[in-house]
C-alpha positions as CSV (number, residue, x, y, z in Angstrom):
1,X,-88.3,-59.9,-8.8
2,X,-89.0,-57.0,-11.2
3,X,-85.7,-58.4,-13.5
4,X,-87.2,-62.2,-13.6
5,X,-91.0,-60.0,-14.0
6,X,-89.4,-58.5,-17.0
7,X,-87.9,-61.3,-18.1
8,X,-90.8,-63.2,-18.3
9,X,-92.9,-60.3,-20.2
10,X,-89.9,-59.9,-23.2
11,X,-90.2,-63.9,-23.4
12,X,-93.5,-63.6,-24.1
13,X,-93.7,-60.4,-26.2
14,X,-91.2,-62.0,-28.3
15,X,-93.1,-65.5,-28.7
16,X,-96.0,-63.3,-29.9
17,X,-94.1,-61.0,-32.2
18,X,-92.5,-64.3,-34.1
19,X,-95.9,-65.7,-33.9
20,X,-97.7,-62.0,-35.9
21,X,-94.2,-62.7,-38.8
22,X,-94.9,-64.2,-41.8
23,X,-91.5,-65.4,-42.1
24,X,-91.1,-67.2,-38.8
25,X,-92.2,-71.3,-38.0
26,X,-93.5,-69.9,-34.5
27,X,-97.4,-70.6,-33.9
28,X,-100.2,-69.3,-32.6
29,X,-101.0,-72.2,-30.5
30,X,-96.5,-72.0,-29.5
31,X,-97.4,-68.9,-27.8
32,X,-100.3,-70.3,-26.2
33,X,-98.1,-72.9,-24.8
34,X,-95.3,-70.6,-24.1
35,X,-97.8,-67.9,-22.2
36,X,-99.7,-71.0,-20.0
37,X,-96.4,-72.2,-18.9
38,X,-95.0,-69.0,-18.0
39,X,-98.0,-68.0,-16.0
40,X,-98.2,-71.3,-14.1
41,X,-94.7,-70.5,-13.5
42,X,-95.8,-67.1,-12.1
43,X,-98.0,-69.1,-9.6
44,X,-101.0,-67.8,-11.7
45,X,-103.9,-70.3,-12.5
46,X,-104.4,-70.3,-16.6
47,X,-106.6,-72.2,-18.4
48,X,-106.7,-73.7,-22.0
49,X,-110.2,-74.1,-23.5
50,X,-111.7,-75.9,-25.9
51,X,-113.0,-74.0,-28.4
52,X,-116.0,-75.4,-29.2
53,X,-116.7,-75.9,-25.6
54,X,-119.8,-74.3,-24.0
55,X,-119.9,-71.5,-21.3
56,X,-121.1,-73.9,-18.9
57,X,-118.0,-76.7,-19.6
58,X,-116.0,-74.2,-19.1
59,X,-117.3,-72.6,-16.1
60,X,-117.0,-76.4,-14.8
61,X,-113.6,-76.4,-16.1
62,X,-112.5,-73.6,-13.7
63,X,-114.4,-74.4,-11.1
64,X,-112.6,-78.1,-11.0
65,X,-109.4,-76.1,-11.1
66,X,-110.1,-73.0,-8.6
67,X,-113.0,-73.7,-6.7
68,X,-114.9,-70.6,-5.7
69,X,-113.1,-68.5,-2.2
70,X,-116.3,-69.0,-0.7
71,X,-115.9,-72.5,-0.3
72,X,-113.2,-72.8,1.6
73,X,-114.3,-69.9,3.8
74,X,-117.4,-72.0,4.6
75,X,-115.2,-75.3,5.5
76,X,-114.2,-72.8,7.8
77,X,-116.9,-71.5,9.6
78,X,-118.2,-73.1,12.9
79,X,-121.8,-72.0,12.2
């Protein structure tokens, strides 16, 4: 797992790095796509925001994705 870990981090690193040259076609919004695939990939929940957004959409945003631990602790609980 460490190799595929690695793997994953160089991928990235290297998105980025194209992304910083001049010279290369890469974007900044590639290696947004690049990093929210890999990490959903990873199992890991990632989010893309609209920048212009508020706090409060995207507090929503999240909270549609990954609701809070708490609730499903409470569906739970035989109170």
């Amino acid at each position: 797992m460490d190799t595929e870990k690695s793997a994953t981090e160089l991928k990235q690193q290297g998105v980025i790095e194209a992304a910083q040259d001049p010279e290369s076609n890469v974007t900044s919004a590639d290696v947004q796509k690049t990093i929210l695939a890999e990490s959903k990939k990873a199992g890991v929940t990632a989010f893309t925001f609209d920048p212009d957004a508020t706090q409060e959409e995207k507090a929503a945003q999240a909270r549609d994705v990954s609701p809070s631990p708490f609730a499903a602790q409470a569906s739970l609980c035989r109170c």
